[in-house]
N, C-alpha and C positions, 0 to 999 in steps of 0.2 A: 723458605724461599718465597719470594713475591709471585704473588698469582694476577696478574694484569687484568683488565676487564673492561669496557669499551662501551660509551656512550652514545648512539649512532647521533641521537636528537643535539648533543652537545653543541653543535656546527665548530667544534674543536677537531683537528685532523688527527685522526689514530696515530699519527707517531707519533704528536704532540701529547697526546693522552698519554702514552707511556713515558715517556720523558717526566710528564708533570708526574703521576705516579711513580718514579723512581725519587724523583726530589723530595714528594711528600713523605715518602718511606724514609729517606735520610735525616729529613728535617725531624720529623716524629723519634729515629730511632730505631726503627724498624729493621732499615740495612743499615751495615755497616762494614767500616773498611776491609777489605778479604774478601766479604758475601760475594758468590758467585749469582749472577742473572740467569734465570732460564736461558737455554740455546734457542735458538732461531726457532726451530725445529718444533720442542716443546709449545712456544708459545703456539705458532702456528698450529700447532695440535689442539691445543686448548681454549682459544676464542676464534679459531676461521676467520684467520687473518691472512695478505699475503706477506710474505716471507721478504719482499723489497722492503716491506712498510717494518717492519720489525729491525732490519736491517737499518733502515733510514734514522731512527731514532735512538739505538746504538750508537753509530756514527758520530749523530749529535749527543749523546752524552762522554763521547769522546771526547768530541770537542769540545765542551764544558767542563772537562778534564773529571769527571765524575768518575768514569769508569779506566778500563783498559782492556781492549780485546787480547788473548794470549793465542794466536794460532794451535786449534787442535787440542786447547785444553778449554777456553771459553772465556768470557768476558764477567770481570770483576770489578766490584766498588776500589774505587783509590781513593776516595776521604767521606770523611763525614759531614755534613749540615748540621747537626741536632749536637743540640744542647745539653738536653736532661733526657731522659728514660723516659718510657711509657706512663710508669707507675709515678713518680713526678710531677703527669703531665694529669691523671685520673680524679685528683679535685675537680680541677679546669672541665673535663671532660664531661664531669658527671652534671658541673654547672650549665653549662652548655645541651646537653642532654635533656634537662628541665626548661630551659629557654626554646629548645626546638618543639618538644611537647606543650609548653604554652601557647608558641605562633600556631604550629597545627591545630590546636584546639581554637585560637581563634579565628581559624580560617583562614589563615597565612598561608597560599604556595610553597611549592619548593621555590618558583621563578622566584616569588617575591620573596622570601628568605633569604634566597642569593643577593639579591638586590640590597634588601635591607641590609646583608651583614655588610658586602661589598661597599656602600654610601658611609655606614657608620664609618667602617675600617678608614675610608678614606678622611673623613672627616678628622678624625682619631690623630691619623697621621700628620695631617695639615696644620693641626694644632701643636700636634711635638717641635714643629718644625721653627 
């Protein structure tokens, strides 16, 4: 089961946080179709959230047809994102892995790491295009 977790500093809105976290778990592989999400109830037990905000992002991954609430029994994935498995993806990772212990070693932020990947990726993209 997905264990959500919250970045106060992000200036990303806590529902949003879970939403993008529920995509990332799809996209990765993580969840998949059937997986049941924590209840309301649970999350809010486990990161001291309120229970609107956990609600609100439900909702929206309703409406991005991700999930499906079932009255009384609880809300589940209806498709998948991802492609390939974890194990698939753990070349990639381990590469990646080594690139982040590089910037950190050279004194790279997390800010600027973000930056960085985000300007490349775009770039990246522009060019496929």
């Amino acid at each position: 089961m997905i264990e959500f977790h919250l970045e106060a500093r992000s200036g990303v809105a806590p529902y949003l946080q879970i939403v993008q976290q529920v995509r990332q778990a799809l996209l990765l592989g993580l969840l998949s179709e059937g997986d049941k999400l924590p209840t309301v109830k649970e999350v809010v037990g486990r990161i001291a959230i309120n229970p609107n905000t956990v609600s609100k992002a439900y909702r929206e991954l309703e409406h991005l047809g991700l999930v499906a609430a079932k009255p009384g029994v609880g809300t589940f994935i209806t498709r998948s994102l991802g492609q390939a498995s974890l194990a698939e993806h753990a070349p990639l990772q381990q590469e990646l892995r080594a690139w982040l212990a590089r910037a950190r070693a050279a004194g790279v932020t997390d800010a600027g790491i973000e930056a960085l990947f985000r300007s490349t990726f775009r770039e990246i993209s522009e060019e496929e295009k």
